[in-house]
N, C-alpha and C positions, 0 to 999 in steps of 0.2 A: 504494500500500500504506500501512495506515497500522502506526504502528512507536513505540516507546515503549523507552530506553534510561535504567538507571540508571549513572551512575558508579560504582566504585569507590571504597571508603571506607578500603581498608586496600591500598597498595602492592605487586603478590606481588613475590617472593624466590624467584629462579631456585635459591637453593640451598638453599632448605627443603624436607623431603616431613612425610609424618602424624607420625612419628614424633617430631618437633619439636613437636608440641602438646603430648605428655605431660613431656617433656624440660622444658619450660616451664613444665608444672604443677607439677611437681616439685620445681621448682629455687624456684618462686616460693611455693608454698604445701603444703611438703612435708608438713604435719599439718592438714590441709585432707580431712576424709573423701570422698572422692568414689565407695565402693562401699556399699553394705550390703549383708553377706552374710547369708543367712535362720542362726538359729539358736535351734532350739527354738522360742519362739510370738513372737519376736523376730528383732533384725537388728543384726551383730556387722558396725561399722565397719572402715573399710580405708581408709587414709591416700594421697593420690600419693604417696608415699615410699615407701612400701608397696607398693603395686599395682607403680611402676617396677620396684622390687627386684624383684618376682615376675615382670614380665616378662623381665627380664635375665637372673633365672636358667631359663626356659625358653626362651630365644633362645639362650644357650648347649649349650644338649641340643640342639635344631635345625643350628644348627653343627658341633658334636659329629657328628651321623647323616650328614656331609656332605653337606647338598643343598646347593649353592654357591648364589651371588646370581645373582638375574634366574630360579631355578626357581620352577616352580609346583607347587601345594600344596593339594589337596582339600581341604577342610572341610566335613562333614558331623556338623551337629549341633542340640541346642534352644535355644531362646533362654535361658543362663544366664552367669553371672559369667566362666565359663570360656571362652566363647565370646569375649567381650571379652579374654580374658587373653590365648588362643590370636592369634589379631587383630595385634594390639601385639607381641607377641614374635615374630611371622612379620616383621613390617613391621622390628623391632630387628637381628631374623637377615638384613635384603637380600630376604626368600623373598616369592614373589606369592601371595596365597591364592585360590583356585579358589572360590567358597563355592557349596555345593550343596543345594539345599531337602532340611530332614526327611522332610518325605514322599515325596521324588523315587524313580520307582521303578528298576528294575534297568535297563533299556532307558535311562532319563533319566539316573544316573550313569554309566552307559559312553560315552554321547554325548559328556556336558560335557567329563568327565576324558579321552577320548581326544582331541577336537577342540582343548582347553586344551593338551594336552600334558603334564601334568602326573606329574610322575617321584612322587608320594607323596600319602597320605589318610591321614585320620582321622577316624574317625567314636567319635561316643558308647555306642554302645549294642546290645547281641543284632540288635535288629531290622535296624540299619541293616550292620550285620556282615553279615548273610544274604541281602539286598538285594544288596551290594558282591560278594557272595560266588559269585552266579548269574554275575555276566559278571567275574570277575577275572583268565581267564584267557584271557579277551581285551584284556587290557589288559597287555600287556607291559613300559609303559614305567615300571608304578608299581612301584618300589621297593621304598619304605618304606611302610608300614602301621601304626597304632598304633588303640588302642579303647581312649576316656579311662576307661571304666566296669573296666577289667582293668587304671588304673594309668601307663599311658601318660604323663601329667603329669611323677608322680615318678619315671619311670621316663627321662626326659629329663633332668630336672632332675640326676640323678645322675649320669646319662652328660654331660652338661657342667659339674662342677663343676673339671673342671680348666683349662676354657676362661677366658681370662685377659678381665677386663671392657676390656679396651683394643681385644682384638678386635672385639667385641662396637658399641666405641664405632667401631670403623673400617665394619664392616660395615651400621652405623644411617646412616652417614653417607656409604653409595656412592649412593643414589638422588638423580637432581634433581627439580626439581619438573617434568619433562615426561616423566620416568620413569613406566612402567606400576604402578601403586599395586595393581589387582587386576582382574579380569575374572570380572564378574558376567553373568550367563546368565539373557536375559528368558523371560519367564515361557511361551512359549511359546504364547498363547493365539491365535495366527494362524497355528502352524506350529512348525516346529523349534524351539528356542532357539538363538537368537544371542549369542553372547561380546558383552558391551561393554566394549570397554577404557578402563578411568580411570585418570588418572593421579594424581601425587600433589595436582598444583596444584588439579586441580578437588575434591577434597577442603579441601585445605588455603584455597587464596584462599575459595573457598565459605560455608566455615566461620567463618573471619576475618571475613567479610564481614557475613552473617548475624550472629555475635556482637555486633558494635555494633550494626544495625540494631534488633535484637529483646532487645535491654539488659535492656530492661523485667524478661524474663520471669527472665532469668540472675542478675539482679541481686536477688531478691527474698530476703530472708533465711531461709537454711533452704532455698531453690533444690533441691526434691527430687523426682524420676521413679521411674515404674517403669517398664520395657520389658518387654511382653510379646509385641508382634508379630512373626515371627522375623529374626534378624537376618541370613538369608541374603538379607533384600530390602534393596535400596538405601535406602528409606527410616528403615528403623532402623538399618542399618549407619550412613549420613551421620549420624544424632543421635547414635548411640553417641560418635562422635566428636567430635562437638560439644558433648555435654555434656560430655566430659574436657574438653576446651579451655577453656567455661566454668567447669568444676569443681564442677557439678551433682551430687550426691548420689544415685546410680543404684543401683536395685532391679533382678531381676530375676525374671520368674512365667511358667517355658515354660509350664505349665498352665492354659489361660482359667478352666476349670472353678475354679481358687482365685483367680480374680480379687478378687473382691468382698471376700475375706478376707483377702487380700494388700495390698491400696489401704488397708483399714482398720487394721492394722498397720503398713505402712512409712509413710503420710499425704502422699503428695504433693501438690507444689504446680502440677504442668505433668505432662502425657498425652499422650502421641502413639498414635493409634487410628487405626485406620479406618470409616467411617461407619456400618457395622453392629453396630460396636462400639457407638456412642449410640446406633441404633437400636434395640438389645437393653436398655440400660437405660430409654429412655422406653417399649418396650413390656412391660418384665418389670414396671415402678412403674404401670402403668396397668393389667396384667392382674389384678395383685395388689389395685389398689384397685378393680379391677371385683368380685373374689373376696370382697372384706370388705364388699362393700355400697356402697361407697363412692365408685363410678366419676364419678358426678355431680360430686362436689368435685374428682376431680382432674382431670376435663375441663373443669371454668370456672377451674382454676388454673392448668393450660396452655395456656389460651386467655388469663387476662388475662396472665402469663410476657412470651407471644408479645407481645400486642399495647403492653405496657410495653415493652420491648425495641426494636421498630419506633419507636413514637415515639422513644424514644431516641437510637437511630441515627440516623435524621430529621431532629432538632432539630422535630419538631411537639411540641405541648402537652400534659403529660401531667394529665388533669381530676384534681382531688380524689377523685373516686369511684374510679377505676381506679389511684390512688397509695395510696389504703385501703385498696381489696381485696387490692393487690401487698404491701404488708404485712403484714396478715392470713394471705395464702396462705405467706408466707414465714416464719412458725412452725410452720403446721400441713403443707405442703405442701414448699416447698422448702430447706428446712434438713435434710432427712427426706433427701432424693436426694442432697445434698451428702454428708451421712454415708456411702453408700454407698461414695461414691467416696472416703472416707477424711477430707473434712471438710475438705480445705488446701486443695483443686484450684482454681486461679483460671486456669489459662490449657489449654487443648489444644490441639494439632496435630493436624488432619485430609488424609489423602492418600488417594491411591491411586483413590480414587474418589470419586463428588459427595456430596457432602452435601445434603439437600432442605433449602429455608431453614425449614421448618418447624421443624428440628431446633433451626439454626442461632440461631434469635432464643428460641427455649425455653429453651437451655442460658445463653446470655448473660442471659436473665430470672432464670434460679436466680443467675446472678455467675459463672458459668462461660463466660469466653469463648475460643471455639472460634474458633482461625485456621485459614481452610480455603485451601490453597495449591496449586500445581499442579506436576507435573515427571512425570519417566522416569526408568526405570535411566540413559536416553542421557543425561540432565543432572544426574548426579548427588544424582538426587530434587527439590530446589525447583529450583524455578524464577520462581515469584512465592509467594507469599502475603500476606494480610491484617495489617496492622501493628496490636498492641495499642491505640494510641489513635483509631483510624480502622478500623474491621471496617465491610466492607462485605457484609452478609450476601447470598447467595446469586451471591456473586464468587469465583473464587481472588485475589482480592488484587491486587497493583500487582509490578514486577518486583523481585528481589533486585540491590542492586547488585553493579556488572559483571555486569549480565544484562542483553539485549537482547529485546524481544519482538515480531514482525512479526505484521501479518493479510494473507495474500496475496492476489489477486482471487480466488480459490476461497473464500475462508474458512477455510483453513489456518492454524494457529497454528505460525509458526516464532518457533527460540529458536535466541544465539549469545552467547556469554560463556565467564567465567572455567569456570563449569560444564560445560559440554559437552562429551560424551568426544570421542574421539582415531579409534576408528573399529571396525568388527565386529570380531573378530580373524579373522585370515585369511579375509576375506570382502568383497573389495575391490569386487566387484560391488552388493550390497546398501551398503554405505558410501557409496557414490558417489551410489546411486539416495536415500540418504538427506540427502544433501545440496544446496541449491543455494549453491554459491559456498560462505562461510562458515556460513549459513545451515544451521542441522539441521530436517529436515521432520519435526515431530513425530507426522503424522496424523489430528491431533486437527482439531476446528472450533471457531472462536469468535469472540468480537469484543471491542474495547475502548470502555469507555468515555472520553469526555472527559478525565476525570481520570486515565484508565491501569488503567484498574482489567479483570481477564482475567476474562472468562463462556464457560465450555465449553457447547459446543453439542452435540457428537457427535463420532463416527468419521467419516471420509471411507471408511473399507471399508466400514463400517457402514450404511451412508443406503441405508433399501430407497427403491426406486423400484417402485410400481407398474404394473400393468397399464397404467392410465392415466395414467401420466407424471407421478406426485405425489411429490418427494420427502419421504420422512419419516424423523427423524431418530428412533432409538427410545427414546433416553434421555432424550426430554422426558415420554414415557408410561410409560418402565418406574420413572424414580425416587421418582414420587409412589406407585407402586403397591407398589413394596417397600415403603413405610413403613408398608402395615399391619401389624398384631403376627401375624398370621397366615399373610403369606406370606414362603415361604423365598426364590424366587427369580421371577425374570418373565423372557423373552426376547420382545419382540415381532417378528411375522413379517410378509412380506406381498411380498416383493420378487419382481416378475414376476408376483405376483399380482392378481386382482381388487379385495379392499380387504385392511385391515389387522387382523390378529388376534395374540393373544398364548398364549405356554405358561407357564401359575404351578404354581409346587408350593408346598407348604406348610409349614409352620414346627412340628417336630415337638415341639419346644420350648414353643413357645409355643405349640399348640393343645391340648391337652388342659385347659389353665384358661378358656381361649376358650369352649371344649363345655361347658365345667360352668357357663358363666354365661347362657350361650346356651341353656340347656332339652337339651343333647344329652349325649350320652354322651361322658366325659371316653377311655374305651377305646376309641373307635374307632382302626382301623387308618385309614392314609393313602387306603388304597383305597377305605373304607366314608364318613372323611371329603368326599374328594373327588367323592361322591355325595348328599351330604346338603343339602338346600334350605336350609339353616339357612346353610353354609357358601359355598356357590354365592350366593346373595344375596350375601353381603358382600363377597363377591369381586367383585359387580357391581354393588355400590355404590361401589367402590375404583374398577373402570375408568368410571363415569360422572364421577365428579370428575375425574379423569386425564384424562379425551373433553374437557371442561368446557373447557380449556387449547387446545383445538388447535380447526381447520375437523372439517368433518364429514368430507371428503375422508381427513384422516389420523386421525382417529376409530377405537378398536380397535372394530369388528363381532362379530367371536368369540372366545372363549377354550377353551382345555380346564385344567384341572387335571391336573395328570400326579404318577401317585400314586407318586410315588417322590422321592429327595433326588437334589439334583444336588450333589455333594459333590467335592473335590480327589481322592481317593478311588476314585470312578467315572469322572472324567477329564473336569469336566464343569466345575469349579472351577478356575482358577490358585492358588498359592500364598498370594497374597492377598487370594482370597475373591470374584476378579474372572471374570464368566462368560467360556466356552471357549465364541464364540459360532456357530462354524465345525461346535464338535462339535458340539451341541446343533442344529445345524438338519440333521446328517448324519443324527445317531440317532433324531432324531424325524419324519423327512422324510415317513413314512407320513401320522403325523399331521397333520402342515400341509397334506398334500395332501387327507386327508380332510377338512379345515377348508373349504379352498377350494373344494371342490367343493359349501359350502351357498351359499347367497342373500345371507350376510354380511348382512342387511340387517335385525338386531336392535342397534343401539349403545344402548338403555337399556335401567333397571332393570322398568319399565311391560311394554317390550315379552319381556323374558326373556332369558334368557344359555345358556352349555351349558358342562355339567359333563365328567369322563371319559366319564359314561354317555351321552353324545350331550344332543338340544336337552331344553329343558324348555318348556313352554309354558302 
């Protein structure tokens, strides 16, 4: 096996949990802004001093309601300031928080909160009320209940004003660091959700750790975020955290929809996204300049971007000609996107899913560089990523110290460290199979290079195999293909089958600028879209550069457009944005089987492709 081991930078401390990061900002840099709250077309600071005070006074309403220490504790809610506040004051009260996706639906909160255990919830808002409301009387063991939209906040905060803060300091200080911190609930897209239990160390050492390694980005003057992605996933929950610790000046925008006007207001300097998030901006700055006439310039700006960038990374020679252009493009072209994003942004954090290097070396071309890094709820989110002075683009990066990272004879990518949870809750069956020795089996594939650096390859559920005994891994064909501006999502199929074909939908967003520049109608429906020659072409022009990359054997043959969104929604999406690819092959099983029953034996644009309405020829 080959196995690649950072040390430890920061000693853990069996008697620290989360709570002691705030304590520390506190104590150390008590007029130090670390929130902005929006107010009015602006953003009303909030000091660690501040923020602590505010959590203490609602850890004492939580005390006050008696749920004692070591309960658990719903949360359901959007990514905003409160969210963070609630957070910290559960963690100050001893209480475990349960956190529960916004969008989960009535079936999905009775699972978590009954399987968790959980004696109490609180949710935001009418909808999520109503939701709660279908199965609550199957849930016996919840309590308490509060709706922060009816008040809830103050309505704690008043109920423990007679709580004395000595309690408060007893109660912050029952957890050790091997104590359960919270139990987060994966996403579900292979099945149930499973409880993962973290504790406080894998937080805390995590964190610690990451903080000096990635200095850089913390250290920068004015060190300012926005978190928009929701914080019921590990990966924004861990940076929540982390940026207190650092003491990162944090925004918060449940709304994507006010993104763009939110970035350019509060002006950050570090983003944490997930890949479709850049994807949405290089295809929204590229439809737009398709729409003004102008698509030519900004295809030879993100072409020299890119290829500046590469050399860079490389250490090869960047000519004169392609250091002029980079120049030039960079008043008319990318100074223009930097705006976008508010104009500071020097650094993002990429998860949850791949990034295409295409992306990758663009955004580092505009001076925006993108660490694209790897993990799971089970590892407390990273697990590697790419370091500020060394990005290795189309890598997750080199490990976190106190992170361990194996490649097994399979190709399995196992991880063991300070981060790796404790075990499913109540599910000692599945823990066990998740384990070898120390070792956590992530299920992931990949390899290492020389210097350590982690390349995901696939799923191991994932790898169709077909008819004729070919494995193919799908994510080396579907991630070039979502990068067009036009498609929403891609699954490719083939497993047990003859050859290999794929199901795209389309990007509803972004196709109606697409049709107005393309000669079509900006009105069509998804339906009439996903029939149009106009649209079809480019869709197989997409999977002939994708084909480009592999043998002919794993080569996609056929496609359909399926006129519909696969959305969180329809149950088709995870929470963060990641395909349900079990569902997707249950609901459209017709179709694949109608796929396979052609010849498969179109894989270019010459020979023709097929839309919803069958072949074209």
């Amino acid at each position: 096996m080959i196995e690649v081991t950072a040390e430890p930078l920061v000693p853990s401390d069996p008697s620290r949990n989360i709570s002691d990061l705030l304590a520390d900002r506190a104590r150390e840099t008590p007029d130090k802004p670390i929130f902005g709250i929006p107010e009015g077309d602006g953003w009303r600071d909030k000091t660690a001093r501040e923020f602590e005070s505010e959590v203490i006074a609602l850890a004492k309403g939580f005390i006050a309601s008696g749920i004692r220490p070591g309960d658990k504790l719903g949360f359901l809610a959007t990514t905003t300031y409160e969210w963070t506040l609630v957070d910290f004051a559960l963690h100050y009260a001893g209480i475990i928080m349960v956190p529960v996706y916004e969008t989960s639906s009535a079936d999905q909160i009775h699972w978590i909160l009954s399987d968790s255990g959980a004696v109490a919830l609180m949710v935001e808002n009418a909808g999520h009320d109503k939701r709660f409301a279908e199965v609550r009387d199957e849930l016996p063991l919840v309590g308490q209940y509060w709706r922060m939209d009816e008040g809830a906040l103050d309505e704690l905060r008043a109920q423990g004003a007679e709580i004395d803060d000595a309690e408060v300091e007893r109660r912050r200080n029952l957890a050790r660091t091997d104590d359960v911190a919270t139990i987060i609930y994966t996403s579900g897209s292979m099945g149930r959700p499973k409880g993962c239990v973290l504790t406080h160390s894998n937080f805390v050492d995590t964190a610690q750790n990451a903080a000096v390694e990635l200095r850089e980005i913390f250290d920068q003057p004015g060190a300012s975020t926005v978190l928009f992605i929701t914080t019921a996933h590990v990966f924004a929950r861990f940076m929540s955290v982390l940026y207190i610790h650092t003491g990162i000046r944090t925004g918060h925008e449940p709304n994507t929809a006010n993104l763009v006007k939110t970035l350019g207001s509060f002006k950050p300097t570090v983003l944490l996204a997930v890949p479709r998030v850049f994807e949405k901006v290089y295809n929204s700055a590229k439809q737009k300049t398709e729409a003004d006439g102008k698509g030519a310039i900004f295809r030879r700006a993100a072409s020299v971007a890119s290829e500046y960038a590469r050399r860079e990374q490389d250490g090869e020679r960047i000519s004169p000609l392609l250091s002029l252009q980079y120049k030039l493009f960079g008043k008319l072209v990318y100074g223009k996107l930097r705006d976008l994003m508010g104009g500071r942004v020097t650094y993002a954090v990429s998860g949850s899913a791949p990034l295409g290097p295409h992306l990758g070396y663009f955004f580092r071309g505009l001076g925006i560089k993108i660490l694209e890094g790897y993990g799971l709820t089970e590892t407390t989110a990273p697990a590697t990523v790419n370091r500020p002075g060394d990005i290795q683009v189309g890598t997750v990066g080199s490990v976190l110290p106190g992170v361990s990272v194996r490649i097994a004879k399979d190709g399995e990518v196992q991880v063991k460290g300070v981060n790796v949870f404790r075990e499913y809750w109540r599910n000692p069956e599945a823990t066990e199979e998740s384990f070898d020795g120390s070792w956590f089996r992530t299920g992931d594939l990949g390899s290492l290079s020389d210097e350590g650096y982690l390349t995901i390859t696939g799923r191991k559920k994932e790898i169709i195999v077909t008819a004729g005994g070919k494995n193919v891994a799908p994510t080396m064909l579907e991630d070039p293909i979502r990068a067009n501006a036009i498609v929403g999502q891609v699954v490719v199929v083939g497993d047990q089958k003859p050859f290999i074909a794929a199901l795209i939908t389309l990007d509803p967003e972004m196709l109606p600028a697409w049709l107005k520049t393309h000669g079509e109608s900006e009105g069509l429906t998804l339906e009439q879209a996903a029939n149009s020659p106009a649209v079809r072409d480019e869709i197989q022009k997409t999977i002939d550069a994708a084909n480009a990359r592999v043998s002919r054997a794993e080569s996609i043959r056929e496609f359909r457009i399926v006129p519909t969104e696969w959305t969180e929604a329809s149950g088709h999406l995870t929470p963060k944005l990641s395909i349900k690819r079990a569902v997707i092959l249950k609901d459209f099983s017709s179709t694949i089987e109608e796929i396979s029953a052609t010849r498969g034996d179109r894989p270019s644009a010459s020979a023709g492709g097929c839309g919803w309405g069958g072949r074209r020829g």
